[in-house]
N, C-alpha and C positions, 0 to 999 in steps of 0.2 A: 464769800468765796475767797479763796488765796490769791493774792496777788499775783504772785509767779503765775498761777492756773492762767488768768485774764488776761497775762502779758501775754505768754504762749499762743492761746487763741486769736491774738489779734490778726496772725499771721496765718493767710488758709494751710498753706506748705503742713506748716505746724501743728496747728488742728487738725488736720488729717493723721497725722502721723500719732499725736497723741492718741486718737481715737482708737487708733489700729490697736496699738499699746493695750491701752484699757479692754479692748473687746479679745484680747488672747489671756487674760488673766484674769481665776476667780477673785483676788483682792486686787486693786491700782494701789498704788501710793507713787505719788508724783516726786520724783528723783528728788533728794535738797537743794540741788546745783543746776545753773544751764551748762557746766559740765557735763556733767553725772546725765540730766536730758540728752542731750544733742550725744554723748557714749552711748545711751541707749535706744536714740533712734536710729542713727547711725547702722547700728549691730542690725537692729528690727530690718534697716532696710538693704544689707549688702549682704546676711547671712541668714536670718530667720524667716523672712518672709522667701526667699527663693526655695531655701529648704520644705517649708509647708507645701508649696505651690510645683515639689519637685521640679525643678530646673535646672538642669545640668549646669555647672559654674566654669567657664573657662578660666578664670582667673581663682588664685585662692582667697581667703579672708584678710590675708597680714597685705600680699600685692593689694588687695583695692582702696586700704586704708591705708598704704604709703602713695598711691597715683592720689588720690583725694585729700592729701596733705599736701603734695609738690603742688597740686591746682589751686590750693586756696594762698598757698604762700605764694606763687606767682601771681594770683590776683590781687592779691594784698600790695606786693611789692613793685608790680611794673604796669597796674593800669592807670591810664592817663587822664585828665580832666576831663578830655574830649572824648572819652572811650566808655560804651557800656560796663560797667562793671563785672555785670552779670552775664554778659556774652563769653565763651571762648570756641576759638579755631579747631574743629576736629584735627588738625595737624596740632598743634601744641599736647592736644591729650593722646594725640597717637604717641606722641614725644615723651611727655611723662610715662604713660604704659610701659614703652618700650625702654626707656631708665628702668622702669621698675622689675620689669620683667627679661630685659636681656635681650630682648627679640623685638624684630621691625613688626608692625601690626600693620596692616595690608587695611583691615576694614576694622572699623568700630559700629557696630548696630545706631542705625539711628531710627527716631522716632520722630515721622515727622518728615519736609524736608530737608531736602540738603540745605547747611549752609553753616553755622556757628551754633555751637548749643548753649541753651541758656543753662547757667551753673544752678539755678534756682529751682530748676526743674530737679527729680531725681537722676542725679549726673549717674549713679550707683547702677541703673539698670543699661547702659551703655555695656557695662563691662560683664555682661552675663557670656 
């Protein structure tokens, strides 16, 4: 088996997502790059799967994938030794949204309860 394949699955996030991939297509070929992967899960999960499952998008394609760039470079860049990585403040992503999009956002869907969402989770269905 490929290596990339093995590495991918080690991660459930991932193996799910791959799966998803393969089971919407009569041929898979698994992207060259975790690039070219993560472009393509990415798309699967903030544009094609909503589309299949019709569900009206409040936000467009180009906004979810500029709020989910500002989110990862602000975790990249300001979280602290002492601080989950993986956590972020529904305020910070109302913050991004609202860069992104112009306008204050009052509410973001959550799933779950209240309190910080985990980035690791699909952050993409917040912004439906």
């Amino acid at each position: 088996m490929d290596p990339q394949i093995l590495d991918i699955c080690r991660n459930p996030l991932l193996l799910t997502i791959l799966t998803g991939l393969y089971l919407e297509k009569e041929r898979f070929e698994l992207p060259s790059s975790r690039e070219s992967f993560y472009s393509t899960a990415i798309d699967e999960l903030l544009v094609q799967r909503p589309a299949r499952r019709g569900i009206r998008q409040k936000f467009n394609d180009y906004d979810k994938r500029q709020v989910l760039q500002r989110v990862a470079l602000d975790r990249l860049e300001t979280v602290r030794r002492d601080e989950d990585p993986e956590l972020l403040g529904r305020d910070r992503l109302r913050h991004f949204a609202g860069e992104v999009t112009g306008s204050e956002l009052k509410e973001i869907e959550s799933i779950g309860a209240p309190g910080p969402l985990r980035t690791t989770s699909p952050v993409a269905s917040r912004f439906r």
